[in-house]
C-alpha positions in Angstrom: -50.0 -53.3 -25.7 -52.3 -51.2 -23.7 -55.9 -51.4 -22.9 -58.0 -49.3 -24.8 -60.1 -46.3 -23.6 -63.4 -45.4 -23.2 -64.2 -41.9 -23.7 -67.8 -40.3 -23.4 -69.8 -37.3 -23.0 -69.3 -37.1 -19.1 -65.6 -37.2 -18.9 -64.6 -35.9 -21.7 -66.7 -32.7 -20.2 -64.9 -33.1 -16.8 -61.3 -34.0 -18.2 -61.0 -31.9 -21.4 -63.8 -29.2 -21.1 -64.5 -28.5 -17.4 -60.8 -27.4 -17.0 -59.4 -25.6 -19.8 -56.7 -24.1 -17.7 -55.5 -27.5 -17.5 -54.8 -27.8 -21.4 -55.7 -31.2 -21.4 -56.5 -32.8 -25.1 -57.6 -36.6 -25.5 -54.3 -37.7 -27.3 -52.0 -36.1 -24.8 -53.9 -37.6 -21.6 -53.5 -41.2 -23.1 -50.2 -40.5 -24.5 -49.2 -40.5 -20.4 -49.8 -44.2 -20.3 -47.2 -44.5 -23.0 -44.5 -43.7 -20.4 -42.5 -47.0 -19.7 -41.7 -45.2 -16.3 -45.4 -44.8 -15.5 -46.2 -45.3 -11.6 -49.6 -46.4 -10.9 -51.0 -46.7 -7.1 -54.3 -48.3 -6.1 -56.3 -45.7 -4.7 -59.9 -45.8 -3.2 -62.7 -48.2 -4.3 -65.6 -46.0 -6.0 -68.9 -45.6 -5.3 -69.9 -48.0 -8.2 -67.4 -50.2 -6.3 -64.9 -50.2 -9.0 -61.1 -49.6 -8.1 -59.9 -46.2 -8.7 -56.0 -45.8 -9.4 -53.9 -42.8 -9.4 -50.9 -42.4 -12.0 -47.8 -40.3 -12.7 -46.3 -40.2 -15.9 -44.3 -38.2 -19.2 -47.2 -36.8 -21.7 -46.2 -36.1 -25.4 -45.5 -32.8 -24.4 -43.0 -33.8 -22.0 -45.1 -32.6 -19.2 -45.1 -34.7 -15.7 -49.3 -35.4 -15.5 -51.3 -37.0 -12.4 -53.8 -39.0 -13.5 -57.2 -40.7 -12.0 -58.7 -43.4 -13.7 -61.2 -46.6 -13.2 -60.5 -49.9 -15.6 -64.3 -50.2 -17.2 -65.3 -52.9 -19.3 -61.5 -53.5 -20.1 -61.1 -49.8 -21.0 -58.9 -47.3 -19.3 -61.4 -44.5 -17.7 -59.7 -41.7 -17.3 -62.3 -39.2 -14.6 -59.3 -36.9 -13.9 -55.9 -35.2 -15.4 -53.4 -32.2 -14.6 -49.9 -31.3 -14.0 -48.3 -33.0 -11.4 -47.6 -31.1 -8.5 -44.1 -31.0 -6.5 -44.5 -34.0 -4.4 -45.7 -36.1 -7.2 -43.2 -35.2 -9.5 -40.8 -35.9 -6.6 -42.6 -39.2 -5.6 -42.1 -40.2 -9.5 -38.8 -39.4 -9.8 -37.7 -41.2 -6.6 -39.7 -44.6 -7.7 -38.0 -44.5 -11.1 -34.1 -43.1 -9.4 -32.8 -46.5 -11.0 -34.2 -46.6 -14.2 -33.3 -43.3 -15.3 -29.8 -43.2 -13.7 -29.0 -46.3 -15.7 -30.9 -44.4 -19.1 -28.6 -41.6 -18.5 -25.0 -43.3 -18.1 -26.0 -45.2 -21.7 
């Protein structure tokens, strides 16, 4: 079971509204964490001091997303979302070689 997440006005704005070329809709961003496949890095310690983790996963949609996020309060914080680019993709699908070999000979 995942953690639940903590959506207000300032990142909705900056995930969903501040990028509309991105397409991103609530459901769909947490839908990425739904990917069993899911690769999640540390990444820098914020400014707040909180850890900040990247992550690269299957949306809904089927599309490959990066995303940025903070754990708050025991809620997932997403701050950032978009397609993946090539070396992420590439990064994702090397980390997961294994698992998805062995999906595809069942």
């Amino acid at each position: 079971m995942r953690l639940p997440f903590q959506w207000d006005d300032a990142n909705t704005q900056h995930v969903i509204e501040d990028y509309p070329e991105r397409e991103n809709i609530v459901e769909e961003v947490e839908s990425v964490f739904d990917d069993s496949n899911l690769v999640i890095v540390p990444d820098r310690i914020s400014k707040r001091g909180e850890q900040e983790y990247s992550g690269v996963g299957y949306s809904n949609k089927n599309v490959i997303r990066f995303l940025a996020f903070t754990l708050r309060n025991n809620e997932i914080r997403v701050f950032s979302c978009r397609i993946a680019n090539k070396k992420e993709r590439e990064k994702y699908y090397e980390i997961n070689r294994e698992k998805i070999k062995n999906c595809e000979s069942d």
